[in-house]
C-alpha positions as CSV (number, residue, x, y, z in Angstrom):
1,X,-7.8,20.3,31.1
2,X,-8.1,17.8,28.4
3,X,-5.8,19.2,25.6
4,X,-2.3,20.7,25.5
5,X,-0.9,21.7,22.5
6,X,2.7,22.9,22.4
7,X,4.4,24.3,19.1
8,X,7.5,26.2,18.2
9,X,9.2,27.2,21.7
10,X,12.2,26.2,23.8
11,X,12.1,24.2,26.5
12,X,14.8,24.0,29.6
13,X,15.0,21.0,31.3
14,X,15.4,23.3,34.4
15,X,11.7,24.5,33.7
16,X,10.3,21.4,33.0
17,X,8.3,21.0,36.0
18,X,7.4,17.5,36.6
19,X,5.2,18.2,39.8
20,X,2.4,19.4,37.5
21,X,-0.2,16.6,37.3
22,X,-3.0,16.7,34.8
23,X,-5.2,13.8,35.4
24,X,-7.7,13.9,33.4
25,X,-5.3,15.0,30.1
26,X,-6.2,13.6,27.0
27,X,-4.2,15.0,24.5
28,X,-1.2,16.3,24.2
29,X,0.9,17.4,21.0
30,X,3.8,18.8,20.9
31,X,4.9,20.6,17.8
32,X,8.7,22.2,16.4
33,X,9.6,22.0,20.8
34,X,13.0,22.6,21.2
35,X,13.8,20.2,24.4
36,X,17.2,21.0,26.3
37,X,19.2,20.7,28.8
38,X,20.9,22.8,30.9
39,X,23.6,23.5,33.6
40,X,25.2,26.1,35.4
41,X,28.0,27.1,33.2
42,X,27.4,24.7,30.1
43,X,26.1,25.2,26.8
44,X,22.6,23.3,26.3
45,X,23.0,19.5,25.2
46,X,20.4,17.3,23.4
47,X,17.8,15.9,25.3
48,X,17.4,12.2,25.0
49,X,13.5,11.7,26.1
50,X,10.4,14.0,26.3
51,X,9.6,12.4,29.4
52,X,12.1,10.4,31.5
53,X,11.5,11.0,35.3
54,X,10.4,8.5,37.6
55,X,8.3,11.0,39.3
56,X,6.4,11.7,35.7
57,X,4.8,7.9,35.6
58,X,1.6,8.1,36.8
59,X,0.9,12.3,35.0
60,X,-0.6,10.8,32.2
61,X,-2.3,7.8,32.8
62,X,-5.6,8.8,31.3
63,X,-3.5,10.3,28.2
64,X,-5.6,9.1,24.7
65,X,-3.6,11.0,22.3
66,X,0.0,11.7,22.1
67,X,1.9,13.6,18.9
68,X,5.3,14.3,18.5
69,X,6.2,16.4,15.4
70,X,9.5,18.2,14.0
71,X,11.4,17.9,17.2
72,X,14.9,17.8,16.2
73,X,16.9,16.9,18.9
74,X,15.1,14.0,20.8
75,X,16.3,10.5,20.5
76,X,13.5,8.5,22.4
77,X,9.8,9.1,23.2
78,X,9.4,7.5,26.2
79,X,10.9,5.5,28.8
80,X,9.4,2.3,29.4
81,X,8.5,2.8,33.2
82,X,6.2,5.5,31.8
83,X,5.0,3.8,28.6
84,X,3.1,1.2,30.6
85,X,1.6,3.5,32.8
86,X,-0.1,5.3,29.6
87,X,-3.2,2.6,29.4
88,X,-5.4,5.0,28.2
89,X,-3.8,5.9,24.6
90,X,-5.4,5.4,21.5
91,X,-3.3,7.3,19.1
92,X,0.4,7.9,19.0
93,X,1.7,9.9,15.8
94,X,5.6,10.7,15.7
95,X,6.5,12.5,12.6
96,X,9.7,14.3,11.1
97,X,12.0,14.0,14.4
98,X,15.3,14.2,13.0
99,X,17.1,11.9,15.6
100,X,15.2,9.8,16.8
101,X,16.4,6.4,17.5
102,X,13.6,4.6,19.4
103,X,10.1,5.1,19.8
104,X,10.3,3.5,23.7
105,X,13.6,2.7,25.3
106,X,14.5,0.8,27.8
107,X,14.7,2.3,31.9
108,X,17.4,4.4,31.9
109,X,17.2,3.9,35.8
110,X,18.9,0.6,35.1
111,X,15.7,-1.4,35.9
112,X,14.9,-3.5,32.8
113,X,17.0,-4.4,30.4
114,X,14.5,-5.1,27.7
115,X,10.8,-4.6,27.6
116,X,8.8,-7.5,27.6
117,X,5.4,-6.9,29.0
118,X,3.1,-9.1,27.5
119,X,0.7,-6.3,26.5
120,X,2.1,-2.2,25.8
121,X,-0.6,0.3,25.2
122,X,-3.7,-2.2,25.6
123,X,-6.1,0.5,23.7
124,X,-3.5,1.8,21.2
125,X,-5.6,1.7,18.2
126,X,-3.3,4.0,15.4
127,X,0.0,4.1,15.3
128,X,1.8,6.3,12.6
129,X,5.5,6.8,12.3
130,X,6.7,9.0,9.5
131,X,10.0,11.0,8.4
132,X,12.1,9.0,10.7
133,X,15.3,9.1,9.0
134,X,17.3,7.2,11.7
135,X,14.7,5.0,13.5
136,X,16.2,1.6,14.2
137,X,13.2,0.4,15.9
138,X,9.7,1.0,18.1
139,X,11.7,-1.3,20.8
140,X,14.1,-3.3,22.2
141,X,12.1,-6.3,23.8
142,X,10.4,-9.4,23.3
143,X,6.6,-11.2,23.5
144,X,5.0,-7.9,22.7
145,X,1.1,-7.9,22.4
146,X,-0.4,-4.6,20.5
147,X,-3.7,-6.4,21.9
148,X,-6.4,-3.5,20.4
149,X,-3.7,-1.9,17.4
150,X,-6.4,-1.6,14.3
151,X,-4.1,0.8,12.0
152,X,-0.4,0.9,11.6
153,X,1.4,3.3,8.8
154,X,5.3,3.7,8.7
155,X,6.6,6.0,6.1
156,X,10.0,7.3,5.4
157,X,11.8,5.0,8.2
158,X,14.6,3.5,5.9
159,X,17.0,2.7,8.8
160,X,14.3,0.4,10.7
161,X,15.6,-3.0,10.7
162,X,13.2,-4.7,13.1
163,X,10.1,-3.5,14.2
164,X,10.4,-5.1,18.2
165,X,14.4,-6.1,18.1
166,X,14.6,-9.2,20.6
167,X,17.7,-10.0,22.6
168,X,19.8,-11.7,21.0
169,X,22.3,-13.5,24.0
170,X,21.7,-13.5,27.7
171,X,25.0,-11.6,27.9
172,X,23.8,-8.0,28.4
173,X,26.4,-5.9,27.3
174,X,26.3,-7.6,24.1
175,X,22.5,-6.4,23.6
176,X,23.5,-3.1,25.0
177,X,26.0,-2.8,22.6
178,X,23.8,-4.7,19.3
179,X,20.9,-2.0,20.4
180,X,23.4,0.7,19.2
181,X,24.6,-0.5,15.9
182,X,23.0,1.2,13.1
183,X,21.4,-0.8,10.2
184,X,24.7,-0.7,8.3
185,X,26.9,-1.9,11.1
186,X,24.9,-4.7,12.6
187,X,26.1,-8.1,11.4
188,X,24.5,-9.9,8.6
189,X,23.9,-13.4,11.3
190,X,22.2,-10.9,13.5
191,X,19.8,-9.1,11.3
192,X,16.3,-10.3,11.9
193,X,13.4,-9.8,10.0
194,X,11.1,-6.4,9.6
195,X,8.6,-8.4,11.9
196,X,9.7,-11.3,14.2
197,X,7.7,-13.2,16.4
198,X,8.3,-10.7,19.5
199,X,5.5,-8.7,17.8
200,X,2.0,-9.7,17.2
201,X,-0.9,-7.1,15.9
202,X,-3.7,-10.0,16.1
203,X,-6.6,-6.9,15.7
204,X,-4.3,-5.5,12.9
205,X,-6.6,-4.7,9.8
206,X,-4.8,-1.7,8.1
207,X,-1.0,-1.4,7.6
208,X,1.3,1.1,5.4
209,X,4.7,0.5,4.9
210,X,6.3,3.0,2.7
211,X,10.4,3.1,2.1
212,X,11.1,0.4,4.7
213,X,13.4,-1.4,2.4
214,X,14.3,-4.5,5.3
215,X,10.6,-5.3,4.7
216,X,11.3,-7.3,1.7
217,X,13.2,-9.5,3.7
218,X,12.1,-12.4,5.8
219,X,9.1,-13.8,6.8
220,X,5.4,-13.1,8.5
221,X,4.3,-15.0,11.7
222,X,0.5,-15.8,10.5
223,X,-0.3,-15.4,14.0
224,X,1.4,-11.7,13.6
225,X,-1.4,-10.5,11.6
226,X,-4.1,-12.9,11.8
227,X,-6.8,-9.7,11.0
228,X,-5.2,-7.7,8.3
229,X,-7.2,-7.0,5.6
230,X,-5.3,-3.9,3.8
231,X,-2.2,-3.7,2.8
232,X,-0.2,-1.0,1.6
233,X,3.5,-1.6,0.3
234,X,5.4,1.4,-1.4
235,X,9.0,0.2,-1.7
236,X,12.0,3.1,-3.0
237,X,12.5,1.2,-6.0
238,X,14.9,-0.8,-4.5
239,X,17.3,-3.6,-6.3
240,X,16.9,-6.5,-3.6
241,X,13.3,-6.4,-3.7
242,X,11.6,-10.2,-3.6
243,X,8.9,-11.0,-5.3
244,X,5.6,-11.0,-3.1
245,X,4.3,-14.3,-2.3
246,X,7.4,-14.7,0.4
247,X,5.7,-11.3,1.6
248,X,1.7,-12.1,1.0
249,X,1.4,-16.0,1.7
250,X,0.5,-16.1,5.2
251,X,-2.0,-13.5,5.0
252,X,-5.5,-15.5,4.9
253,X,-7.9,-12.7,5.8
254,X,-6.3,-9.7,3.2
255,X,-8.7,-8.2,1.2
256,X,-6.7,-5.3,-0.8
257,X,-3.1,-5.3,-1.6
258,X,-1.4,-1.9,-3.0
259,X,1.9,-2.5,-4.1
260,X,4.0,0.2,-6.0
261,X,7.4,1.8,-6.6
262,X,9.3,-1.8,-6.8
263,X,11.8,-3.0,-9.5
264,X,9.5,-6.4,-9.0
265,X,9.8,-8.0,-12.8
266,X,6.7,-10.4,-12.0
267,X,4.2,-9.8,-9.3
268,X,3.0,-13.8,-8.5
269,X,6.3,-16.1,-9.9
270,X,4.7,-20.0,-10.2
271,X,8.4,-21.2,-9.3
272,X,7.9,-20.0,-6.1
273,X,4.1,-20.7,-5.2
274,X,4.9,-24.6,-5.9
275,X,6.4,-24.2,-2.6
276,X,3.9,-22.8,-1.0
277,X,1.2,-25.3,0.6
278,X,-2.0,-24.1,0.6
279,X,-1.0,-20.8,-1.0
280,X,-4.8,-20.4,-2.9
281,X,-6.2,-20.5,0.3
282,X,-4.4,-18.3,1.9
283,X,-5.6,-15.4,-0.8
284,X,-9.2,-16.8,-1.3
285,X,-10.3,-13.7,0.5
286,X,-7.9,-11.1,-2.0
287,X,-10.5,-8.8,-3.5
288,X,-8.6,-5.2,-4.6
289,X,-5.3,-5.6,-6.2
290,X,-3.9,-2.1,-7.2
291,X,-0.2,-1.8,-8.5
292,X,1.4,1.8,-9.7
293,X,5.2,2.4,-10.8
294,X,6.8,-1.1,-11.4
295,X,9.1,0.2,-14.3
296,X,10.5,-3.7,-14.9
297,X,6.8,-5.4,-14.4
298,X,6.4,-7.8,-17.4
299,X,3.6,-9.5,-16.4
300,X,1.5,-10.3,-13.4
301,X,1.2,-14.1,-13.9
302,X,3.5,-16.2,-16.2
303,X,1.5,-17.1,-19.4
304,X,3.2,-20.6,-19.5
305,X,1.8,-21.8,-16.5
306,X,-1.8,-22.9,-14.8
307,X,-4.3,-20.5,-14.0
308,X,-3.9,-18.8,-10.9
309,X,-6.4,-19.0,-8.9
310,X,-5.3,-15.5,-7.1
311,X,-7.5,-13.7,-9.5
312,X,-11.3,-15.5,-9.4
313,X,-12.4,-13.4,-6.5
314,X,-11.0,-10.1,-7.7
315,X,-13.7,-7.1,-7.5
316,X,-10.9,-4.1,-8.4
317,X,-7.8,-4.5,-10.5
318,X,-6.1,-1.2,-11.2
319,X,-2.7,-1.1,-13.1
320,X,-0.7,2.2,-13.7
321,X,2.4,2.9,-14.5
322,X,4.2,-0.2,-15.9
323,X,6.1,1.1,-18.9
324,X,7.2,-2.2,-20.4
325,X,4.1,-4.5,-19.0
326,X,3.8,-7.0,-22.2
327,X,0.6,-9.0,-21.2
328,X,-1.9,-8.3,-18.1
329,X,-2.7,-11.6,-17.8
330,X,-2.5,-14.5,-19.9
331,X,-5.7,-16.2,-21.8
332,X,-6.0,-19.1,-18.8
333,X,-7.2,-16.6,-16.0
334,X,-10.6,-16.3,-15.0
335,X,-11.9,-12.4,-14.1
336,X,-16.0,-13.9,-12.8
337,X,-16.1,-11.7,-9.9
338,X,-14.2,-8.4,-11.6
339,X,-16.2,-5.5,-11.4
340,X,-13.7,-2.2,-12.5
341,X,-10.6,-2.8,-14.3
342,X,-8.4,0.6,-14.6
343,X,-5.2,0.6,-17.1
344,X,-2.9,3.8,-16.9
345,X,0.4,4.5,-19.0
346,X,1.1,0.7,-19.8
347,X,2.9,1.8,-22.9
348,X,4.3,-2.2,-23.7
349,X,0.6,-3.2,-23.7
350,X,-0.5,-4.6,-27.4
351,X,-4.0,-5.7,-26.5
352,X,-5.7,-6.0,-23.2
353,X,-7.1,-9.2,-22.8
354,X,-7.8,-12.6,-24.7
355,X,-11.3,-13.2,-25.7
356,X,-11.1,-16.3,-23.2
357,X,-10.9,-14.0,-20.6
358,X,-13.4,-11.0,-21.8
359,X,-15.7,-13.9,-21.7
360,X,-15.6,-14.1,-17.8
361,X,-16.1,-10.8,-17.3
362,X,-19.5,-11.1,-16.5
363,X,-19.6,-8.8,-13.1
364,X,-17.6,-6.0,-14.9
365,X,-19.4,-2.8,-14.3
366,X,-16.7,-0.3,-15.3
367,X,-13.6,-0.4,-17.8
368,X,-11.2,2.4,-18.6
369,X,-8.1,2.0,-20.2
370,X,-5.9,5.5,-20.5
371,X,-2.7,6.6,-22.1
372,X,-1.0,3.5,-23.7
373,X,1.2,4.2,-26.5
374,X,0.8,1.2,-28.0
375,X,-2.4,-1.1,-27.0
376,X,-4.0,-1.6,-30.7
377,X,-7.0,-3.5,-29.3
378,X,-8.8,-4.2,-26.0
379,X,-10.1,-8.0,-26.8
380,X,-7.7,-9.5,-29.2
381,X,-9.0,-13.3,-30.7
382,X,-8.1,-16.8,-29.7
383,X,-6.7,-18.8,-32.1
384,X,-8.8,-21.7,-33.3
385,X,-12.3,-19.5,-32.5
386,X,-14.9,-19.5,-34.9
387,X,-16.2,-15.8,-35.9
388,X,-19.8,-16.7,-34.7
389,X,-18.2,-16.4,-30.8
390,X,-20.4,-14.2,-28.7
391,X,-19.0,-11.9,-25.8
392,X,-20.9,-10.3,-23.0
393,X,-20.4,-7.7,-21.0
394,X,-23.6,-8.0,-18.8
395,X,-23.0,-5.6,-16.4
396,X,-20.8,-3.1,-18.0
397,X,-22.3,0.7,-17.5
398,X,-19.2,2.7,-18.4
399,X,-16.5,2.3,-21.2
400,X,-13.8,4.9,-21.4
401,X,-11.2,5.0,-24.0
402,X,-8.3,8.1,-23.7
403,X,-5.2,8.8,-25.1
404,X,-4.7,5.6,-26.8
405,X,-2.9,6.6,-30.6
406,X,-2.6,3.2,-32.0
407,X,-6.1,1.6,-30.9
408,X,-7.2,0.7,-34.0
409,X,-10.7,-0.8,-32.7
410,X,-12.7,-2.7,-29.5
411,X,-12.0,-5.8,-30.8
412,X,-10.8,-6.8,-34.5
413,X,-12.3,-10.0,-34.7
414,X,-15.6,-11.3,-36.0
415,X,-17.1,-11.7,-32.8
416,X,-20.2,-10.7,-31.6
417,X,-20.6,-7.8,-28.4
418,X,-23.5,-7.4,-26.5
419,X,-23.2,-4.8,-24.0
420,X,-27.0,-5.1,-22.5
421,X,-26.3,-2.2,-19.3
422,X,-23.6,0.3,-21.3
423,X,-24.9,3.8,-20.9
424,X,-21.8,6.0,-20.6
425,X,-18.8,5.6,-23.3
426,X,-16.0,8.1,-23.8
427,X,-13.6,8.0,-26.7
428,X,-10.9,10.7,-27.2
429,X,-7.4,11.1,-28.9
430,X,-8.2,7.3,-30.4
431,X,-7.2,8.9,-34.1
432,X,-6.7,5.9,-35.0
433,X,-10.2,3.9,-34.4
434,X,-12.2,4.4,-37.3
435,X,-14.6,1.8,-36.0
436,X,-15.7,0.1,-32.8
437,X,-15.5,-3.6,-33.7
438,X,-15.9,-5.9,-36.8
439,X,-18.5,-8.1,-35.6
440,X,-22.3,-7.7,-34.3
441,X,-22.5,-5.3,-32.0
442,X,-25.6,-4.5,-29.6
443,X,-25.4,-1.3,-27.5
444,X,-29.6,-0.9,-26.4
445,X,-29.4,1.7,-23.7
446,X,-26.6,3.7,-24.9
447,X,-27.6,7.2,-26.7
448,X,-23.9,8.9,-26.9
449,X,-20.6,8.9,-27.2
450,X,-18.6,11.7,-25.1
451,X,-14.9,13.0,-25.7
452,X,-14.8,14.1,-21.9
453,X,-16.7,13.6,-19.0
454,X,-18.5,16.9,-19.0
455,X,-18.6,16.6,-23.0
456,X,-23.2,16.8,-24.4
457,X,-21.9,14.2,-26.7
458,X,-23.0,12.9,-30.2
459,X,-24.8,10.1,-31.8
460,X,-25.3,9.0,-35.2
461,X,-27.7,5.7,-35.3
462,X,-25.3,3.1,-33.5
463,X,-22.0,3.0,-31.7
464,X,-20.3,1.8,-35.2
465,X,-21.3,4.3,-37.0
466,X,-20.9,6.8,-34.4
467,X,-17.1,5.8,-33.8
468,X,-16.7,6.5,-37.6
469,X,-18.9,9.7,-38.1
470,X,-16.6,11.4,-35.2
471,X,-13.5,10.1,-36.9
472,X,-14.1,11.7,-40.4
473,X,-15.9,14.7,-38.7
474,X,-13.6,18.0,-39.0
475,X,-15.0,19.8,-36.1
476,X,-14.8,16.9,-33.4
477,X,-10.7,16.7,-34.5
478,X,-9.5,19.4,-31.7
479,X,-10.8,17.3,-29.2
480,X,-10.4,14.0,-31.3
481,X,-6.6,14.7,-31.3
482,X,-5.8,17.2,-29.1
């Protein structure tokens, strides 16, 4: 037998036979189980693991993949006596258990105290808690190696404090007694941070953390997660939030950060990076920055400071949802390497970028700028530029222009666009852009302009004149407006 699956029934204690060996098992999920126990003349009480005999720790030793879902009255998974017997497992999912408290707990046979194998689940690859709403931890422990963990998503765990909670006094009853303090009661000179150094991921490469609100607080070992390479932050919109390089700066190897539902006013603060030695290193490698629903987000990068460098190796910069965003970036930074640029309900925008900046755009492949209430231009002018300033976009293949009522044009200077690659430009409810730009503009290979994706499109001799034919035109307005 190599799967078991086991959904919606009751089951005893008593009938829990734990003589049944299944040794070549691989999977085994277990689904809205009602685990009880029972005695002679007693009413059933909750049952505190799924598996917890001494006799069950060699059953499932070649065991791959092990979920746990809607089981309401469990506290832990596992003992630890049977945890490390489980070297074969590659996936452990624990979602929408009510109560529980611990993902592995300690021998209730009074063995161990704390776990602190140097290696648990040497072939664990995903992990995935979710809808935990009084997890405290995975474990009590310390020097914890998750030797082959490659993904790691934890959503919906607002109680977790620390991810492996280390002991913190040789006195046991005081751990004992620390171990069952809920986030709330445990003392403030206690607390430790999300991860401490009693955890390290060092093949780590994805990780979701999503309303884990302790994760804001404290700092990464780099040794912790020496691999990552995606991360995913989606906070509750939480007051204490701290900005992220105290989060980020130990991260050498990330390549895409999403970040989203914060109260964050500023995502990269200079006052705080001039403390940071070798901070540009450590997010040379930062290629995909995406950040959705930061309702007090101002502005990624303080205008009054140097260029930071975080954004030269960018490839993907999506921004959506910052009501009250004033600037994306100021006219210093450098975009070289950018190749798709996405802006969504920024309704403080005025204009997009500075021509100092469209200038570097010279990898940009894609721009699309949607639903800004108040963005009047894409590339506004630098002060002190001549009108005989040229901008290319090299690479640029698709423009798209939506929902934008007070865009007035492209660009309102006298400068010069060349768009050499631009083949696919869509332009609707602009009811205010009468004309693309002001200056010369070259468009070679494009042959319409669209009001949707599916849209045949129209064309009237050049993109200027096209931009204005479809503004005066009575039988594009539906669309135009509506």
């Amino acid at each position: 037998m190599h799967t078991i699956v086991c959904a919606s029934f009751k089951l005893l204690k008593d009938k829990l036979s734990l003589q049944v060996v299944f040794p070549i098992l691989e999977r085994l999920q277990l689904s809205s189980v009602n685990l009880v126990e029972t005695e002679q003349n007693q009413h059933p009480v909750r049952f505190s693991c799924i598996l917890r005999n001494s006799q069950a720790m060699s059953r499932f030793e070649n065991l791959s993949h092990l979920e746990v879902r809607g089981i309401g009255n469990i506290k832990y998974i596992l003992p630890f006596s049977i945890a490390r017997f489980m070297v074969q497992l590659k996936h452990l999912h624990v979602i929408k258990c009510e109560v529980m408290e611990e993902i592995l707990v300690v021998d209730e046979f009074g063995v161990k105290d704390e776990i602190t194998l140097e290696v648990l689940f040497p072939l664990l690859e995903c992990l995935y808690l979710e809808d935990l709403p009084i997890l405290k931890r995975f474990c009590f422990g310390s020097n914890i190696e998750f030797s082959s963990l490659k993904t790691l998503k934890i959503k919906n765990c607002p109680k977790v404090e620390t991810f492996v909670s280390k002991p913190l006094s040789s006195d046991k009853t005081i751990n004992k007694e620390l171990r069952g303090m809920s986030a709330e009661e445990t003392p403030l000179s206690v607390k430790q941070p999300f991860f401490n150094e009693e955890a390290r991921f060092p093949k780590l490469v994805y990780m979701l953390l999503r309303s884990c609100d302790n994760i804001w607080r404290g700092q990464f070992l780099e040794e912790c997660f020496c691999k990552l390479k995606s991360l995913y932050l989606i906070s509750n919109h939480n007051e204490a939030d701290v900005s992220l390089p105290n989060f980020v700066k130990r991260l050498h190897n990330l390549n895409e950060l999403h970040v989203s539902h914060t109260f964050l006013e500023e995502i990269f603060p200079y006052e705080e990076l001039l403390d940071q030695e070798n901070y540009v290193g450590m997010l040379a490698q930062l290629r995909v920055l995406k950040l959705r629903v930061h309702p007090k987000l101002t502005h990624l990068w303080n205008e009054d400071t140097q260029p930071c460098p975080i954004f030269h190796n960018l490839d993907v910069l999506e921004v959506s949802y910052c009501g009250i965003l004033k600037m994306l970036v100021p006219s210093s930074v450098s975009f070289q390497n950018l190749s798709r640029l996405e802006i969504l309900k920024c309704h403080g925008l005025i204009n997009l970028v500075a021509s100092s900046t469209a200038k570097s755009l010279v990898q940009l492949k894609k721009l699309s700028v949607s639903e800004c209430k108040t963005i009047k231009e894409i590339v506004s002018g630098d002060r002190g530029e001549g009108n005989d300033q040229v901008i290319t976009f090299s690479k640029l293949t698709s423009l798209k222009l939506d929902c934008l009522p007070q865009l007035s044009n492209f660009c309102s200077g006298g400068y010069s666009l060349e768009f050499p690659s631009l083949e696919e430009v869509i332009v609707s409810k602009c009811q205010e852009m009468k004309i693309f730009s002001n200056g010369v503009l070259s468009t070679p290979k494009l042959k319409r302009v669209q009001a949707t994706k599916e849209d045949e499109g129209y064309w009237k001799d050049d993109l200027n004149t096209t931009i204005h034919w479809l503004w005066e035109s009575e039988r594009y307005i539906p669309q135009w407006l509506f």
